[in-house]
N, C-alpha and C positions, 0 to 999 in steps of 0.2 A: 670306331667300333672295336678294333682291335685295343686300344686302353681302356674300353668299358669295361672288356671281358677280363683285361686285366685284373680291374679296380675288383671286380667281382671275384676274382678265382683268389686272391689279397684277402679280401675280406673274410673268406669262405676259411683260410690260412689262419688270420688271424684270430678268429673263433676258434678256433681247436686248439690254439697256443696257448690266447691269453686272453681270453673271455671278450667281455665288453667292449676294455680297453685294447685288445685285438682287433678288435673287429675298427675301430677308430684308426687305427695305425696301420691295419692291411687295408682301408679303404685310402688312406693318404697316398701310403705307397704305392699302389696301383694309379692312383692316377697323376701321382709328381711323376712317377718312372716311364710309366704309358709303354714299357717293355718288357720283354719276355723275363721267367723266376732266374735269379743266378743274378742279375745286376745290382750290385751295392749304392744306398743311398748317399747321394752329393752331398748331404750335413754331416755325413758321417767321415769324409772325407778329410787326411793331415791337416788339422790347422797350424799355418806360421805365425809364431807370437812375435814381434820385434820389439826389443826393451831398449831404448833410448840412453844416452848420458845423462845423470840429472844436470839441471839446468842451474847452477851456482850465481843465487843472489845474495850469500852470503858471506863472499869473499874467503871462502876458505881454499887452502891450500890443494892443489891441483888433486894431488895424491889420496886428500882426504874426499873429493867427491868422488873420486873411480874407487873406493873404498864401499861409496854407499850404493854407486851404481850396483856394482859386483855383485853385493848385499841383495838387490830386486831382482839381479837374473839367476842368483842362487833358487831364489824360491821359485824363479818361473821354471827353473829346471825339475823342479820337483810335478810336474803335470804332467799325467798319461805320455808315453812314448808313442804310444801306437794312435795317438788323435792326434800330440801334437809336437813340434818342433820350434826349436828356440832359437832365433837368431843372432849373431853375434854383431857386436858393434864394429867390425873387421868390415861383416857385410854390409851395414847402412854405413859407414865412411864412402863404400861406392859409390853408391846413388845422392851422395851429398851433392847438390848442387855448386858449381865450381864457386870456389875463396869462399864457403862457409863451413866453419868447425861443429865438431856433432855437440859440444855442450851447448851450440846457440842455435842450433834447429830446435825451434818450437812451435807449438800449437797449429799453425797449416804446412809450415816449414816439413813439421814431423809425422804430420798427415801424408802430404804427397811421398816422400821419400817411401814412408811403407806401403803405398799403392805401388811406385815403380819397382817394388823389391814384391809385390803380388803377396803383402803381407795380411793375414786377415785382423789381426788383432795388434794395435800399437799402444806401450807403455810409459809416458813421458812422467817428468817427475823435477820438481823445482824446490832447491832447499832453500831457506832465505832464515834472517833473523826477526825475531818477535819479543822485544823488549829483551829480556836478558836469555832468552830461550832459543835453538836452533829448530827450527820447524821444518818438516818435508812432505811435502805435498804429491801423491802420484796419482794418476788418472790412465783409464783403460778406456780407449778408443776402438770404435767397430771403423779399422781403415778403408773401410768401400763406400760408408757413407759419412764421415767424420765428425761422428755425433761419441761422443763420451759414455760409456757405459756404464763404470763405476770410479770412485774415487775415495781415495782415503786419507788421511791427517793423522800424522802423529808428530810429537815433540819431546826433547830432552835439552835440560843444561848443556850438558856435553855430551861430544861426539861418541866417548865410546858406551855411553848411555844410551843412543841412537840403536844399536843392535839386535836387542832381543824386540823393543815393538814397530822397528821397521820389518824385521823380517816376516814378523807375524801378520802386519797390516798389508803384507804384501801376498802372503801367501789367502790371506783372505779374499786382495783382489783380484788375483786369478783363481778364486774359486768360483768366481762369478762366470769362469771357462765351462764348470762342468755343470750342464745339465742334466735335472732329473726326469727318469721316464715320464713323467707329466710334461714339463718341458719341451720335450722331443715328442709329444703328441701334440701338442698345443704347432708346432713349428709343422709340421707336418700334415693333420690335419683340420686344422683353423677350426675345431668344431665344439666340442662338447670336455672341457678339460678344467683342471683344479690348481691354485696357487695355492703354495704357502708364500705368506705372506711375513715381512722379517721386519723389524725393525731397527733404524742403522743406529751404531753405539753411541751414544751422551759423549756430548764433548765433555774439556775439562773447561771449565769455569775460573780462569784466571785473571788478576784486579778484580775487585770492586767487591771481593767476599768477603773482607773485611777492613775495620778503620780504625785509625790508632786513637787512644785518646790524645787531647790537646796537653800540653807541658808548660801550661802558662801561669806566669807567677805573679809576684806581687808589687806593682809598679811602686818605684823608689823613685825619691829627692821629689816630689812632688811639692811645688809653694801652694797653700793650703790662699791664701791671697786669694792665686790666679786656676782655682783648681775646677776644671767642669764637671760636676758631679753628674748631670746627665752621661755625657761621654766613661764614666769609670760605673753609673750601675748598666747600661749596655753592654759594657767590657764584662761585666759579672755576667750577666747574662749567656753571653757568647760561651763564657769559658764553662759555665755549670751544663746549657744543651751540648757542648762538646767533648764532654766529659769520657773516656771509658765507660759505657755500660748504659751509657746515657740512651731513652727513650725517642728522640728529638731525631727527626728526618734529616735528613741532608737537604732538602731544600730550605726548611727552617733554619738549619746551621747557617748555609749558605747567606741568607738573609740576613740574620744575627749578624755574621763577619763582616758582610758588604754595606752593612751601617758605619762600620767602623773604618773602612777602608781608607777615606781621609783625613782622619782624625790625627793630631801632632803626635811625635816623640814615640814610645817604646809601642801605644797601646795602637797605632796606625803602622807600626812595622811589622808585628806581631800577626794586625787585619790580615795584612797583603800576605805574609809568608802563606798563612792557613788557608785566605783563601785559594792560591796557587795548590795547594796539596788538597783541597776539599773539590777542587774543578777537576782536576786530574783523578780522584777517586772517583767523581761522577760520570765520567765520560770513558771510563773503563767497566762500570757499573752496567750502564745503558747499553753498552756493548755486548757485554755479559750475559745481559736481560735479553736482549736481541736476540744473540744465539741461543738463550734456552727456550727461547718461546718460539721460535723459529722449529726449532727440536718438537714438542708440546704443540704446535701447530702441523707439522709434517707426520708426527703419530695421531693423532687425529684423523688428518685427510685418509691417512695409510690404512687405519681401523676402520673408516668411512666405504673405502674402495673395498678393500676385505669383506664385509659384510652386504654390499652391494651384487659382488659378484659371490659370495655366497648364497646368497637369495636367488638371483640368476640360475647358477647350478640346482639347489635345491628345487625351483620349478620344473624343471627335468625328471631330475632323477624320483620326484613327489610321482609324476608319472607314470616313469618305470616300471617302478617298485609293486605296483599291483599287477602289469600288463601277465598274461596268460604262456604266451607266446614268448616271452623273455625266459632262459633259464634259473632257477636257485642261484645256480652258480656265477653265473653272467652278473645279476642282484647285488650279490657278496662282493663281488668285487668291487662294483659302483660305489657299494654302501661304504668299502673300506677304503675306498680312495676320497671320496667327501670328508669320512671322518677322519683320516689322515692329514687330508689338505686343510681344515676347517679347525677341528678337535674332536675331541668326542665327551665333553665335560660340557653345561651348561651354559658356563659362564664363556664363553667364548662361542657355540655354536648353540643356539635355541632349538635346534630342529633334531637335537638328540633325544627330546621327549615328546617328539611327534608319535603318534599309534603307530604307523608302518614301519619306522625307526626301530620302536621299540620292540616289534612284536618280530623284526627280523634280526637284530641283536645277538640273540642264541648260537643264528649260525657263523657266528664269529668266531665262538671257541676262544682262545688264548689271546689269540689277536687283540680281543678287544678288550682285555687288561692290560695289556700293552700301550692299546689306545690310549684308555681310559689315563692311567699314571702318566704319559707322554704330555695330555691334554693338561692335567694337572699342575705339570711343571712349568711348562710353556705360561698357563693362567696366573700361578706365583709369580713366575719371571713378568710378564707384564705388569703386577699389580708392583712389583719391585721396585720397578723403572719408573711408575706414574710418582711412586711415592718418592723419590729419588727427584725429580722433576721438581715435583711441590714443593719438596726440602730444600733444595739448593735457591729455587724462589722466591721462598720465605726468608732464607739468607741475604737476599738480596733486598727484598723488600720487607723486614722484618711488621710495617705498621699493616700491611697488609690484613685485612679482614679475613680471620680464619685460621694466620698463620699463628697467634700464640696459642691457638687451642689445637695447632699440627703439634707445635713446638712439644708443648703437655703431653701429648700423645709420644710422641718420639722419645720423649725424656722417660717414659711409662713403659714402652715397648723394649728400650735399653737395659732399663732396669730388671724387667723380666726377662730378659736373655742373660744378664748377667745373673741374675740368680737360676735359672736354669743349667746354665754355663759351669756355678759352682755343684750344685745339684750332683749334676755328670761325673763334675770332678770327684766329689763324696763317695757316690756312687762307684764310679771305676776306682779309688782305691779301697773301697771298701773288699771291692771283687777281689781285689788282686790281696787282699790281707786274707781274704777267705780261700783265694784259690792257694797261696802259698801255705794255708793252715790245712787245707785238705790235701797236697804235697807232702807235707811235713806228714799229718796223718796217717795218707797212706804208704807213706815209707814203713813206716812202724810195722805195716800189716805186709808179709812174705805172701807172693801171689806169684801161680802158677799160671804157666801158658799153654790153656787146654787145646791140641790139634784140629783143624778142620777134619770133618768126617760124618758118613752117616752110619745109622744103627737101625735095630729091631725096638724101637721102644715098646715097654710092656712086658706080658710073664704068660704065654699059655698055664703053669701050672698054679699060677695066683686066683687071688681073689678077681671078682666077676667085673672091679672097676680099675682093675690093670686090662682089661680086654677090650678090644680087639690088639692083637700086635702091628705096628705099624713102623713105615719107614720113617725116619725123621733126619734130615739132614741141616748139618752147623755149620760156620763162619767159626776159626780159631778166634778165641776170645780168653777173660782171665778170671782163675777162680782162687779165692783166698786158701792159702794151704790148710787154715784150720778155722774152726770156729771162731767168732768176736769174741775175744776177753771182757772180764770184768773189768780191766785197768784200759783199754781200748775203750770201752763203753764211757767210761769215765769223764775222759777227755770229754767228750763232748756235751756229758752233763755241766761240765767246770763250764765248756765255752757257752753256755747257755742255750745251746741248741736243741738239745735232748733232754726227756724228761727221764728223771728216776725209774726204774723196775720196781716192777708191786715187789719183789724180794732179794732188794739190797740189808735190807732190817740183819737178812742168815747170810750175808757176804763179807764177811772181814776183810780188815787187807790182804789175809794171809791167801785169800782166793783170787789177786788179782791177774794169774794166768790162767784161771777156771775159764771155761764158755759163761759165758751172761746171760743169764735165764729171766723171767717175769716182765719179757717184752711185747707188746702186743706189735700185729703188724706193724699198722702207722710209726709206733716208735722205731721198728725194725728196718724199717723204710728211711726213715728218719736219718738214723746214723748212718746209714748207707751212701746217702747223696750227700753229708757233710764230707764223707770222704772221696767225692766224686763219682760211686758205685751204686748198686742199687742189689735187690735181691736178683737171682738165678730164677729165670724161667724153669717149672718144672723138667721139661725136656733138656734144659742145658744141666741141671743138680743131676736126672739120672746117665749120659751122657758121661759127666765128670766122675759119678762115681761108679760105673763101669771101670773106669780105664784102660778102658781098651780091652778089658781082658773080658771071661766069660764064667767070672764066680757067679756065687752067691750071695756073698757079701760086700764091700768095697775091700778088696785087694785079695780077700779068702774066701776058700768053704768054710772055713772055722771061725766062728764070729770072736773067740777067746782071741784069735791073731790079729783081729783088728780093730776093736771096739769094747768101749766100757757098756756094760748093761747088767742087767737083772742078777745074772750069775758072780759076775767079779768087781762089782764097782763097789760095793760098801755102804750101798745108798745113798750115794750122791755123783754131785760131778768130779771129773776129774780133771788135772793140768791137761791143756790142750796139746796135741803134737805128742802124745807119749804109748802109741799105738804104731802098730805098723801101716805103713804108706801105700795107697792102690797104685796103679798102673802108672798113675799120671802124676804120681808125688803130694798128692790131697792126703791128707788123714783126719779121722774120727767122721770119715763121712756115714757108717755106720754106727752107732751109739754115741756114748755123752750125753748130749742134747737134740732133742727134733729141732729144723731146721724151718723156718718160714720159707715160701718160694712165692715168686709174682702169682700167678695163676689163680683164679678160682676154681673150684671143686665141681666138675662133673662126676655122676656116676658112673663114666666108662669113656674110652677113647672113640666112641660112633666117628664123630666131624670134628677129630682134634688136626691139627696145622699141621702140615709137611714142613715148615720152616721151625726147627726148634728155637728161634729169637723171638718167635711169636706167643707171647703170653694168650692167656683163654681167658675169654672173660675181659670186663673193662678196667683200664689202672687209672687211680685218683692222678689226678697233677700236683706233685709237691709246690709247696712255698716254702716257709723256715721251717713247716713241718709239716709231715705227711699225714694226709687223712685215713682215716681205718678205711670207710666205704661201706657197705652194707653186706658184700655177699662172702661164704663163707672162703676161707683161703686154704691151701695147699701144706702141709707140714710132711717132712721127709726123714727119711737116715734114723729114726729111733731113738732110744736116750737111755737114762742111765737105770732108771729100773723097769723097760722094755725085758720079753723075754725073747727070745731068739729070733722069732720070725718077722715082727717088725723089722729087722735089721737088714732084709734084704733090700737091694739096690732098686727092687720093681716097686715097693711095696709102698699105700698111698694112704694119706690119714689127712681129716681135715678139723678147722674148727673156725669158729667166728670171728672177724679178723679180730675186735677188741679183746678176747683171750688170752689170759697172762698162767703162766703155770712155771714152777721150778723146775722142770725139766726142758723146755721149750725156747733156742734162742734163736740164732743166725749164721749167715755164711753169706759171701761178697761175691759179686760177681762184677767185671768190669769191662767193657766191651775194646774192641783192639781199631783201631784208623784203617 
């Protein structure tokens, strides 16, 4: 009675914690413990790992196998401190049973030893050679019932080639140490739980992937007499199926040779050599074959159980999923644990386009793009492996049905990565030639570094679409000291980016430090992101030409002090920078030329942005060049034959974005990291 009430006050625990999966895991607990809250569970409890000497069948030098042992206890010291502890070979020399050495306790040898040492987990591991290859072999034993848990293989030429995928095969097989919270439900509550399911890595595939040609020549001193012309077109035979490149099986080879086998003088010693070298390709082949099909049968069985005990789960939780009495949240959890352990993509889990699936989906939120891309990957990576599988196969068995039309296919799918590949390449220096031209470009252009701050944007004594006054607050960012030149503008017409001004025709060279007028948006736009910039939000253009300060103009009362216009320009434009400078070191922000800004044109500030980075209105997406867009845009600052009161820093004028005008050009803005 007293561990019912346990199981129940557990469960009642677990629910509040962590949903469904609580409620699984405080019912386990309640009843593996069967005692009062505050007692920590026994799985949870230090585990002893004990890592063995490897076991030297490869006659190597003492020093080099405590080299590789060292190597596997390094990694198992890399596991959790506070689950588990690692034994040292000091302490199994104890428990060695007396006159035997620890490199030769094996397999039950090394079983009981880590029972008497009360170890839970044992690591034994035997190096040996493999034709010309040093192989090592480690296996992770559960020491209380001495069944093998996992094991793994790797190989190198040499020894000090052994290092980097010993140590990684090793840290892999004590990962098989750490369990995931499914796991530890599954161990715990025997009930209602989810696997991922893994697939173990493709061996390597060495002998029998490929066959030399034959090197057989042209049998001399032959008496034309005594000469057996059967015996020499057999010979021919033999040597064209065995050819490099040759179509002809190995079993057919084989045949071919073993005609010849007894045959006199050069063409019967030639038989025998080849056939010695065609039995030994084959019987590394078969071997070969073995192992990958053995591979290819074990992902099979593995996708088999997978989908089995997916189906199992899914009848559950199909269940669930409607019940009343079940929470949303209890749901989501279940739902995210299937599609974790399962996928949440088609092609590996069917039950993602179930109606109750789908119609709960939602309350996933972020999660299930996570899923979703996780799922994705995982389905690539299987479809990787199969193909990889087939490949290596088809290598093996090239007459195989099927496999020259793999063959075709692979020869297809290379060639289109290789041109993808150069693509990329094209591509990334293409950027980097552009990004180093908008570099270069914008060196040319003197850019100030406008201070974070907020302001009044607006003008109580303006016009009625300067009004309401509001607060607008910035991010320091960068604004071009002066307007875009004609000879700035330039460039980028040369580089092919930008298109001419309706009124270059009236811009001689002798204007190339003029502002550049006859640009419509788009173009204005245009030059901007060649240089990596773009226009000035409204709020950022009035902002900058404040400067901090609190004229009427950008840097004066007196627009004579700061800007070319109606009264002193001459009728036209003038050299940029040849005014005096506002607060913030900008000049001609009042006259010269009106200014384009991002923004389109409301008639008044009602629902304008508290964030001044926030343009009004929608902005085209550049490609090589910016589109106009439809709605009318934002122009500022005044121009050359303005009369005074345009020139204030509040003051708002708009026009269609495709509008080109000799007074009308640009200013850069560029945003700071």
């Amino acid at each position: 009675m007293f561990s019912q009430r346990c199981a129940q006050q557990s469960a009642r625990r677990g629910a509040r914690e962590g949903g469904a999966l609580g409620v699984a895991l405080g019912v386990a607990l309640g009843v593996a413990l069967g005692v009062a809250w505050g007692g920590a569970p026994a799985a949870w409890a230090e585990e002893r790992v004990a890592t063995l000497q490897i076991e030297n069948r490869a006659e190597l030098p003492k020093s080099d196998v405590q080299y590789l042992s060292d190597l596997v206890q390094q990694a198992a010291l890399r596991l959790p401190t506070d689950r588990f502890s690692v034994m040292t070979n000091d302490n199994m020399e104890v428990m060695l049973p007396p006159g035997t050495r620890l490199e030769d306790c094996v397999d039950e040898c090394a079983v009981q030893t880590a029972r008497n040492l009360q170890a839970h987990w044992l690591v034994t591991g035997i190096v040996s050679r493999f034709g010309g290859e040093l192989k090592v072999v480690l296996k992770l034993y559960e020491a209380r019932t001495g069944q093998p848990r996992e094991s793994v293989t790797v190989g190198a030429k040499e020894l000090k080639e052994l290092e980097g995928p010993l140590q990684g095969a090793a840290v892999r097989l004590f990962g098989a140490l750490e369990p995931s919270l499914l796991e530890v439900a599954e161990r715990l509550s025997g009930g209602f739980v989810f696997k991922k399911f893994q697939v173990a890595a493709l061996p390597e595939v060495r002998g029998g992937a490929a066959l030399e040609g034959v090197s057989a020549g042209v049998v001399s001193g032959v008496d034309f007499g005594a000469v057996d012309v059967a015996v020499l077109e057999r010979y021919e035979a033999a040597v064209e199926a065995d050819k490099e490149g040759s179509s002809a099986s190995v079993s057919r080879r084989l045949e071919l040779w073993g005609a010849l086998r007894e045959a006199a003088g050069e063409v019967g010693e030639l038989a025998r050599r080849r056939l010695g070298e065609l039995e030994a390709f084959e019987r590394a082949r078969q071997e070969a074959l073995g192992r990958l099909r053995e591979v290819a049968s074990a992902d099979a069985r593995l996708e088999q159980e997978r989908r089995a005990q997916m189906a199992r789960d899914w009848e559950k939780l199909s269940r669930l999923l409607p019940l009343k009495v079940v929470s949303q949240q209890d749901k989501l959890r279940w739902l995210e644990a299937f599609l974790e352990s399962y996928g949440a993509v088609e092609g590996l889990n069917p039950y993602v386009k179930e109606a109750r699936v789908v119609e709960a989906l939602g309350g996933l939120g972020a999660k299930l793009t996570r899923l979703r891309e996780e799922g994705a990957r995982e389905l690539e990576r299987r479809e990787r492996r199969a193909d990889e599988v087939a490949t290596r196969l088809c290598e093996l068995t090239p007459e195989e049905a099927g496999c020259a039309r793999r063959a075709a296919e692979r020869a297809r799918r290379e060639a289109a990565e290789r041109a993808r590949r150069e693509a990329a390449e094209r591509a990334r220096r293409e950027a980097a030639e552009r990004a180093e031209r908008e570099r270069q470009e914008a060196e040319s252009i003197q850019w100030v570094r406008i201070p974070a701050g907020s302001f009044q944007m607006g003008s109580q004594d303006g016009d009625s679409d300067e009004k309401p006054i509001h607060t607008v607050t910035l991010r320091a960012f960068l604004m071009s000291k002066t307007e875009v030149t004609v000879g700035q503008y330039r460039k980028c017409v040369e580089a092919g980016v930008c298109s001419e001004p309706s009124s270059w025709s009236s811009n001689p060279g002798s204007k190339e430090n003029h502002p550049v007028t006859g640009v419509d948006w788009g173009q204005a736009r245009t030059f901007a992101k060649w240089v990596g910039a773009d226009l000035p939000t409204e709020a950022e253009w009035e902002y900058a030409a404040r400067g901090g300060q609190s004229f009427t103009y950008a840097g004066s009362n007196s627009p004579d002090d700061v800007a070319w216009y109606s009264s002193n320009s001459g009728g036209g434009t003038k050299p940029v920078g040849t005014k005096r400078a506002n607060g913030y070191g900008l000049q001609d922000m009042s006259g010269n030329v009106w200014e384009w800004v991002l923004d389109e044109y409301k008639n008044d500030y009602s629902n304008a942005p508290s964030d001044g980075h926030q343009a009004v209105g929608s902005i085209p997406i550049c490609r090589t060049r910016c589109d106009n867009g439809d709605a009318r845009r934002v122009n500022r600052g005044g121009g050359w034959h303005s009369v005074a009161s345009p020139l204030r820093v509040a003051y708002r004028r708009s026009y269609p974005p495709d509008y080109r005008f000799g007074n009308l050009g640009l200013r850069l803005r560029r945003t700071l990291p």
